[in-house]
C-alpha positions as protocol buffer text, in pm:
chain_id: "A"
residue {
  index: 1
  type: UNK
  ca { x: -165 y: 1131 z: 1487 }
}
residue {
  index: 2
  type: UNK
  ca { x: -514 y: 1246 z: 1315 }
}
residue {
  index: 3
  type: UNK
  ca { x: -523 y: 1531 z: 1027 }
}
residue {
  index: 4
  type: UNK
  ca { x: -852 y: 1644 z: 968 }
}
residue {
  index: 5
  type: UNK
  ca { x: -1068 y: 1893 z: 842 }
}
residue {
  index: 6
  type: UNK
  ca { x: -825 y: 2059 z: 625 }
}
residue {
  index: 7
  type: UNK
  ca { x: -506 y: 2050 z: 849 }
}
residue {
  index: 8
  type: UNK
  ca { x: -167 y: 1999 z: 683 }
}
residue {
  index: 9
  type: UNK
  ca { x: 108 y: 1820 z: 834 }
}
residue {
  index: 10
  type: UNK
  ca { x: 477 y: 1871 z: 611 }
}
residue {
  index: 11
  type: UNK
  ca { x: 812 y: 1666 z: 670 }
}
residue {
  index: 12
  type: UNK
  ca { x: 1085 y: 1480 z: 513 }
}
residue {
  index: 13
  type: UNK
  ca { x: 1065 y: 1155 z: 632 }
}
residue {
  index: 14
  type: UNK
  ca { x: 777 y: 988 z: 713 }
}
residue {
  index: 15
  type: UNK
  ca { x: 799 y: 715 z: 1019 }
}
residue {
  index: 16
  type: UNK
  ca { x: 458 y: 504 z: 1175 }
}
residue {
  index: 17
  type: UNK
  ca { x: 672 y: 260 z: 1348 }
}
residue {
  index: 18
  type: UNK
  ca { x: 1039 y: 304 z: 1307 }
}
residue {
  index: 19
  type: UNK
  ca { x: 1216 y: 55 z: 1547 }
}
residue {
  index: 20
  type: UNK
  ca { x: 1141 y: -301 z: 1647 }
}
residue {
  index: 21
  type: UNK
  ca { x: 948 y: -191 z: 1998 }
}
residue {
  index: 22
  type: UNK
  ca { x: 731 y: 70 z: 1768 }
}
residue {
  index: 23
  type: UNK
  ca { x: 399 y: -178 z: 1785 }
}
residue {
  index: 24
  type: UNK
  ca { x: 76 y: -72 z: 1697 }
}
residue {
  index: 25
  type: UNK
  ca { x: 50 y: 322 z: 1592 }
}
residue {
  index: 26
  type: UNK
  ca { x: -197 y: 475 z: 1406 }
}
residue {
  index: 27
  type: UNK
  ca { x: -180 y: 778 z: 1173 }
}
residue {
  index: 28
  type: UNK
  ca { x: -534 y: 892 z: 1054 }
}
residue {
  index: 29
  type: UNK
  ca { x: -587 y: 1169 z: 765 }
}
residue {
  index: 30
  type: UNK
  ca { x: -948 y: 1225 z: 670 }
}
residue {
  index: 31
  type: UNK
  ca { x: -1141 y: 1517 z: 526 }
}
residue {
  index: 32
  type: UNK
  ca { x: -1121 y: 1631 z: 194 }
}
residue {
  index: 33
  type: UNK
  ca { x: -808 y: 1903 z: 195 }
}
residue {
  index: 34
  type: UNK
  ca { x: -632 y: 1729 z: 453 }
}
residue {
  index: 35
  type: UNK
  ca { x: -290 y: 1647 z: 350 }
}
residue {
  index: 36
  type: UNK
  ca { x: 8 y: 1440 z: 535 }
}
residue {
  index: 37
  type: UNK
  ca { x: 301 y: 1554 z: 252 }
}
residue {
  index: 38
  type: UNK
  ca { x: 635 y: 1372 z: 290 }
}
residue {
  index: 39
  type: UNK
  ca { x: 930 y: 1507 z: 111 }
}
residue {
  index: 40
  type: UNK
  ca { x: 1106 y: 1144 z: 124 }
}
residue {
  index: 41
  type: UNK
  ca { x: 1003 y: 836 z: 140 }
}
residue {
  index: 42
  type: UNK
  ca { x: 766 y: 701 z: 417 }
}
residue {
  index: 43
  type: UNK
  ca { x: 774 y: 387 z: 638 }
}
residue {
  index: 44
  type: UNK
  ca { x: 411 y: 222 z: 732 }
}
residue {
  index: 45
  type: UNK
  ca { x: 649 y: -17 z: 987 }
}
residue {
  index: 46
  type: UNK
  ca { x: 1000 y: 32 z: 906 }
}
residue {
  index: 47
  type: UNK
  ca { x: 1082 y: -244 z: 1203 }
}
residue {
  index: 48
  type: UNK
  ca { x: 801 y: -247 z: 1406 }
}
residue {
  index: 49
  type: UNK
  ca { x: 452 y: -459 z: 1365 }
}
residue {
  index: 50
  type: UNK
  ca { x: 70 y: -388 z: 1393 }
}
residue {
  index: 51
  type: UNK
  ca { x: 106 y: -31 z: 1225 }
}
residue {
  index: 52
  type: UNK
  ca { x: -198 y: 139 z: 1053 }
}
residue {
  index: 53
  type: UNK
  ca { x: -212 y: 440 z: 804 }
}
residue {
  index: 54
  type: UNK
  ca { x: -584 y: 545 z: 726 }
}
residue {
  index: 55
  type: UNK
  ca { x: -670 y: 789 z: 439 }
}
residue {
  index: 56
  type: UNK
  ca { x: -1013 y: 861 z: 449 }
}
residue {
  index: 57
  type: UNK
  ca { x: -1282 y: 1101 z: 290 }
}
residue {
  index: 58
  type: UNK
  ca { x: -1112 y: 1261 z: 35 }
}
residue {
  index: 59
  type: UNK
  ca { x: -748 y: 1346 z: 217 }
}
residue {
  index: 60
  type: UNK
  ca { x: -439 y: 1247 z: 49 }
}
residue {
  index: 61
  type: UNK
  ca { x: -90 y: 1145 z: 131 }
}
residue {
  index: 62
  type: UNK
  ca { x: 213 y: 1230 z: -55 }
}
residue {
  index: 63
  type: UNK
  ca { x: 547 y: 1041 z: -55 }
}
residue {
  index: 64
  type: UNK
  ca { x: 877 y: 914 z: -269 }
}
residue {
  index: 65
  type: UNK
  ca { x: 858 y: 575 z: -200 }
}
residue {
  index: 66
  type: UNK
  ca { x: 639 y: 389 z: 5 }
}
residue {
  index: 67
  type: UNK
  ca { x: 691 y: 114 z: 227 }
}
residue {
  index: 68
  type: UNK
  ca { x: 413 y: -137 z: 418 }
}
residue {
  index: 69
  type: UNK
  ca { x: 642 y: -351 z: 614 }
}
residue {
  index: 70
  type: UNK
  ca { x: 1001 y: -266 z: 548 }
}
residue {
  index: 71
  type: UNK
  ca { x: 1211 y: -505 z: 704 }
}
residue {
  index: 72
  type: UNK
  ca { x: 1153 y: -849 z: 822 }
}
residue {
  index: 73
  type: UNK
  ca { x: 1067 y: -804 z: 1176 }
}
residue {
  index: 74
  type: UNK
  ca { x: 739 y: -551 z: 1061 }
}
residue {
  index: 75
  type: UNK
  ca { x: 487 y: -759 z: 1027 }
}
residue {
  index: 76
  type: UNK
  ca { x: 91 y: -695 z: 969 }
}
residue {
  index: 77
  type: UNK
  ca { x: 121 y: -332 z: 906 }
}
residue {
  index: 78
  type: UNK
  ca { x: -197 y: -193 z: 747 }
}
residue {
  index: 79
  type: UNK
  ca { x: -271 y: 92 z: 541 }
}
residue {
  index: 80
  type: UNK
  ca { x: -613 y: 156 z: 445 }
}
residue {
  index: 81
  type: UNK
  ca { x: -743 y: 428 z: 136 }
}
residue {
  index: 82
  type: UNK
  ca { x: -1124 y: 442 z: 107 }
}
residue {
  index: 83
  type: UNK
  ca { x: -1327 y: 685 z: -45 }
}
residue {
  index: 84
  type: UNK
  ca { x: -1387 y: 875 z: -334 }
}
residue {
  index: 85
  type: UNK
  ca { x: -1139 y: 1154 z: -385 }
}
residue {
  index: 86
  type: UNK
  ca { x: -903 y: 1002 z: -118 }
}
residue {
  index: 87
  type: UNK
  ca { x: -515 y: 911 z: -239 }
}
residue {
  index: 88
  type: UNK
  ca { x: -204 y: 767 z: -181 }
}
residue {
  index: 89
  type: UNK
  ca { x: 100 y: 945 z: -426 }
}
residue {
  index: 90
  type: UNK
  ca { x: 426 y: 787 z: -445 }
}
residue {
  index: 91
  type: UNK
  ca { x: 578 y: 960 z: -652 }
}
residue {
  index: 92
  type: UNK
  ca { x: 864 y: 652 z: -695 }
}
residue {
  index: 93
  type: UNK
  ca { x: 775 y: 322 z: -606 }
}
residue {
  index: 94
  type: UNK
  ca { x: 556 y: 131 z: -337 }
}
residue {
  index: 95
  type: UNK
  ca { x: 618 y: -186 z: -146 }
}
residue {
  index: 96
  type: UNK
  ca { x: 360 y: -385 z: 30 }
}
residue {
  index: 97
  type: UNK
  ca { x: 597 y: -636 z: 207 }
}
residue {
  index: 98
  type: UNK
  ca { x: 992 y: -558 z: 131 }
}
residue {
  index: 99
  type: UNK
  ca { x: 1093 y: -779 z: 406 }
}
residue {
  index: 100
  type: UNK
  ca { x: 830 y: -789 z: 637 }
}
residue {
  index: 101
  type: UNK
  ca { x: 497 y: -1062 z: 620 }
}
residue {
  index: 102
  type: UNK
  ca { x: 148 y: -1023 z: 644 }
}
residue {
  index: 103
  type: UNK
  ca { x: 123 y: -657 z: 556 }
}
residue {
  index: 104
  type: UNK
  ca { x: -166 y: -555 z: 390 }
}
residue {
  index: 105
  type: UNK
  ca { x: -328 y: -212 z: 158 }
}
residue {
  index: 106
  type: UNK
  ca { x: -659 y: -161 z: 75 }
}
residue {
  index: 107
  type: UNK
  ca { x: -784 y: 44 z: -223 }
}
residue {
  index: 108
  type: UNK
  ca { x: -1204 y: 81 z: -181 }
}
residue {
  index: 109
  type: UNK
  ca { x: -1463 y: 278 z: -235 }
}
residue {
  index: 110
  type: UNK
  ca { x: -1343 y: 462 z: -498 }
}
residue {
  index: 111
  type: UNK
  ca { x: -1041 y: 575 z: -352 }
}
residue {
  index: 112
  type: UNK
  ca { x: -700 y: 615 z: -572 }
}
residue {
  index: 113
  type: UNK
  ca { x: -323 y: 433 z: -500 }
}
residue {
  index: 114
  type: UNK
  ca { x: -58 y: 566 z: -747 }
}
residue {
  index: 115
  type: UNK
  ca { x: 340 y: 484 z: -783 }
}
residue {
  index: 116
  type: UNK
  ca { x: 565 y: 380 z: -1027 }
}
residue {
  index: 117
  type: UNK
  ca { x: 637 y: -30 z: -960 }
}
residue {
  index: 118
  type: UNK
  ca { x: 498 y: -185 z: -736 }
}
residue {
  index: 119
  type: UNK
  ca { x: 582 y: -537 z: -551 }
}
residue {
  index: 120
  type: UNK
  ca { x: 393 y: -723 z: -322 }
}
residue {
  index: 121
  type: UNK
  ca { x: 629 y: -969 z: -137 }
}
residue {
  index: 122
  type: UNK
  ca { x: 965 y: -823 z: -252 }
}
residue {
  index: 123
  type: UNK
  ca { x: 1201 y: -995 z: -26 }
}
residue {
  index: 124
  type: UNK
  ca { x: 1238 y: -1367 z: 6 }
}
residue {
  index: 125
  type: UNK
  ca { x: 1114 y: -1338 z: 363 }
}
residue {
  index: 126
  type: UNK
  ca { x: 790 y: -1127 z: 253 }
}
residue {
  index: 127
  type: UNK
  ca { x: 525 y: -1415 z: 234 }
}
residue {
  index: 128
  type: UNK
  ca { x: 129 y: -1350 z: 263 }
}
residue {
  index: 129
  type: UNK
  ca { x: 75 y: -986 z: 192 }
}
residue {
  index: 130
  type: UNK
  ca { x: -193 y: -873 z: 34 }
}
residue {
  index: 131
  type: UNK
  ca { x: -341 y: -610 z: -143 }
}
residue {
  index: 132
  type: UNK
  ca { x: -731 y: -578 z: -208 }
}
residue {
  index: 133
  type: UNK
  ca { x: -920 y: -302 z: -433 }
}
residue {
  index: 134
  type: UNK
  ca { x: -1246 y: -278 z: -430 }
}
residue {
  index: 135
  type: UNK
  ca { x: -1557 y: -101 z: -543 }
}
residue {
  index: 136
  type: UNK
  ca { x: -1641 y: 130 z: -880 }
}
residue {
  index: 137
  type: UNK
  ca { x: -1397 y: 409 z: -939 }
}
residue {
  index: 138
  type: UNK
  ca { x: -1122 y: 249 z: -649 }
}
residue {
  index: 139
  type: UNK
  ca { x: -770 y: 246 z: -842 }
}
residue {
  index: 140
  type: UNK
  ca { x: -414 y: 106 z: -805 }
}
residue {
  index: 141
  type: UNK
  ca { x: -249 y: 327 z: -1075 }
}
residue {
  index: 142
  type: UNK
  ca { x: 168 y: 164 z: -1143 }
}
residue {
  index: 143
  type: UNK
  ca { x: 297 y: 362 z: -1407 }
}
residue {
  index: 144
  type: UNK
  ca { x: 574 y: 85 z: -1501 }
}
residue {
  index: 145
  type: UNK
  ca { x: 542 y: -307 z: -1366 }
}
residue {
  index: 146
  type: UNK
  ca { x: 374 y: -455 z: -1085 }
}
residue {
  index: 147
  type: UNK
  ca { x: 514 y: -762 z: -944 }
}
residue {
  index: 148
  type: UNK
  ca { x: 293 y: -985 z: -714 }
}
residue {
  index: 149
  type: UNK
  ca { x: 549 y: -1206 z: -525 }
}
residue {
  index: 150
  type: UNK
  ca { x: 913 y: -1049 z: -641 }
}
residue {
  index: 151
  type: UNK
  ca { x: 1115 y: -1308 z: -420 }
}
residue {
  index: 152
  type: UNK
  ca { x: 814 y: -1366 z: -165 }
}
residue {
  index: 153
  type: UNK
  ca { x: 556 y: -1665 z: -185 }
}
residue {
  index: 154
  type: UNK
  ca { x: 204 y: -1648 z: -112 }
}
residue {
  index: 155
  type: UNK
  ca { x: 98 y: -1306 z: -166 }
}
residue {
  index: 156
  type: UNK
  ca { x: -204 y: -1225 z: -308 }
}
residue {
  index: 157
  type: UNK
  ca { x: -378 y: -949 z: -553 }
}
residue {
  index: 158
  type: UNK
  ca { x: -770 y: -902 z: -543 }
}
residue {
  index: 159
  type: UNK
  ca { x: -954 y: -666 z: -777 }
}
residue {
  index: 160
  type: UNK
  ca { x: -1327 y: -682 z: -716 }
}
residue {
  index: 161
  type: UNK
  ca { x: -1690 y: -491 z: -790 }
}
residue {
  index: 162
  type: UNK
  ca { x: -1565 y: -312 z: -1032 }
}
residue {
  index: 163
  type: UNK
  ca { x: -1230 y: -206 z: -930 }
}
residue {
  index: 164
  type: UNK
  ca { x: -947 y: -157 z: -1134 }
}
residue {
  index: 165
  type: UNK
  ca { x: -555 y: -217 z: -1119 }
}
residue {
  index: 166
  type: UNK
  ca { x: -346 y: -56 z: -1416 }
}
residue {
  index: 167
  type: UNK
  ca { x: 10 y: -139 z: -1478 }
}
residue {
  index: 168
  type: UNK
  ca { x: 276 y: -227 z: -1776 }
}
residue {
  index: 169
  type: UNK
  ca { x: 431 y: -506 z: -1728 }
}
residue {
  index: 170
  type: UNK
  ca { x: 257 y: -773 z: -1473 }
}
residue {
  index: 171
  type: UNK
  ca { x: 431 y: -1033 z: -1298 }
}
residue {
  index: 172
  type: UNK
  ca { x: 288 y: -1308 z: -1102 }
}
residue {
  index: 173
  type: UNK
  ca { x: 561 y: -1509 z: -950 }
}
residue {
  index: 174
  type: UNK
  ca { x: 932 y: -1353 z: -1046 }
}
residue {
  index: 175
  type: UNK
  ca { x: 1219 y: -1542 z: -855 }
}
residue {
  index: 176
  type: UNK
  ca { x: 1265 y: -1910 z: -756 }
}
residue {
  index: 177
  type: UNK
  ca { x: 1150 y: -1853 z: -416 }
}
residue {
  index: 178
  type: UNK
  ca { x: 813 y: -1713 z: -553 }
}
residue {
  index: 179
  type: UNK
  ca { x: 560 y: -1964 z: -491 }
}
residue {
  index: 180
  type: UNK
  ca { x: 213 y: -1988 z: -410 }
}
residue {
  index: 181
  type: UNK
  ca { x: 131 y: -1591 z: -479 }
}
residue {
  index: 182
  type: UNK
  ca { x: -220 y: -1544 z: -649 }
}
residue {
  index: 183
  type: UNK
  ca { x: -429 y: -1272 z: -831 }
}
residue {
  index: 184
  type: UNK
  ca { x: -776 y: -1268 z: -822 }
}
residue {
  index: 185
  type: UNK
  ca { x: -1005 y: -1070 z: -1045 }
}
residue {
  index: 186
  type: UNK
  ca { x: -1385 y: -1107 z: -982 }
}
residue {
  index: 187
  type: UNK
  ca { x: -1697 y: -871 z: -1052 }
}
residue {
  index: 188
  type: UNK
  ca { x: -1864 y: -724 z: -1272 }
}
residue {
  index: 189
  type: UNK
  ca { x: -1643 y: -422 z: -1445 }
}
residue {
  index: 190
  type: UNK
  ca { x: -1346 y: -542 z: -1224 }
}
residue {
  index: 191
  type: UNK
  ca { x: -1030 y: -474 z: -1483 }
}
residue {
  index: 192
  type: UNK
  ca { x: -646 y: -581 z: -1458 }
}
């Protein structure tokens, strides 16, 4: 699915690879004034694997919640935001990893991610996700608390050249099972 130069695509739920078998789709939105608005939440690999969202150029994406890798079997899902002008809204929270591994979101180029928590690694069984934002003006925006391994272990924050990643409350490490998860913060004007 690509939305471009100005199109507008409106539903309630928002699926890029509901079921286990759902491997490797690709939802583009790119163009400034092109919109993908979901009424619900929406699933970047609900059970399936290898999943991509792209917002690009100054398009935006509207949601509830937000999920990269829902359950465990959707794994290395990727959702990319770059761009200045370009944006992710959840307008409740956003999960990189609630069950699933290796999913991944990247904030660059002065592109802007907003939600209310956020968790990286949620789930026991969400290890090595990883979130990167990168480049003046690019923005992870949690209204409330970010958590970077919930229950997970080895999932991994990096804010560099100049980024910036605002929050309330920040947790590195939350439950017993929450090993090994790491946040860098490197460059010049890079803030946490």
């Amino acid at each position: 699915l690509t939305i471009s130069n100005e199109a507008r695509v409106f539903n309630a739920i928002g699926f890029i690879g509901d079921v286990s078998s759902s491997l490797n789709n690709v939802v583009t939105v790119t163009g400034a004034s092109s919109l993908w608005s979901n009424g619900s939440s929406l699933f970047v690999g609900l059970f399936g694997a290898g999943n991509a969202l792209t917002i690009s150029n100054g398009a935006s994406v509207f949601n509830d919640i937000g999920f990269i890798g829902d359950q465990a079997s959707s794994s290395n899902n990727v959702v990319t935001v770059t761009g200045a002008s370009s944006l992710w809204s959840n307008r409740s929270e956003l999960y990189v990893g609630n069950s699933g591994a290796g999913n991944a979101l990247t904030i660059s180029n002065g592109a802007r991610v907003e939600n209310s928590f956020g968790r990286i690694g949620a789930q026991a069984s969400s290890s090595n996700n990883v979130v990167l934002v990168t480049g003046a003006n690019s923005l992870w925006s949690n209204l409330g608390e970010l958590r970077v391994g919930f229950f997970g272990a080895g999932n991994a924050l990096t804010i560099s050249n100049g980024a910036s990643v605002v929050n309330n409350i920040g947790v590195i490490g939350n439950g017993s099972s929450s090993s090994n998860n790491v946040v860098t913060v490197t460059g010049a004007g890079s803030l946490w």
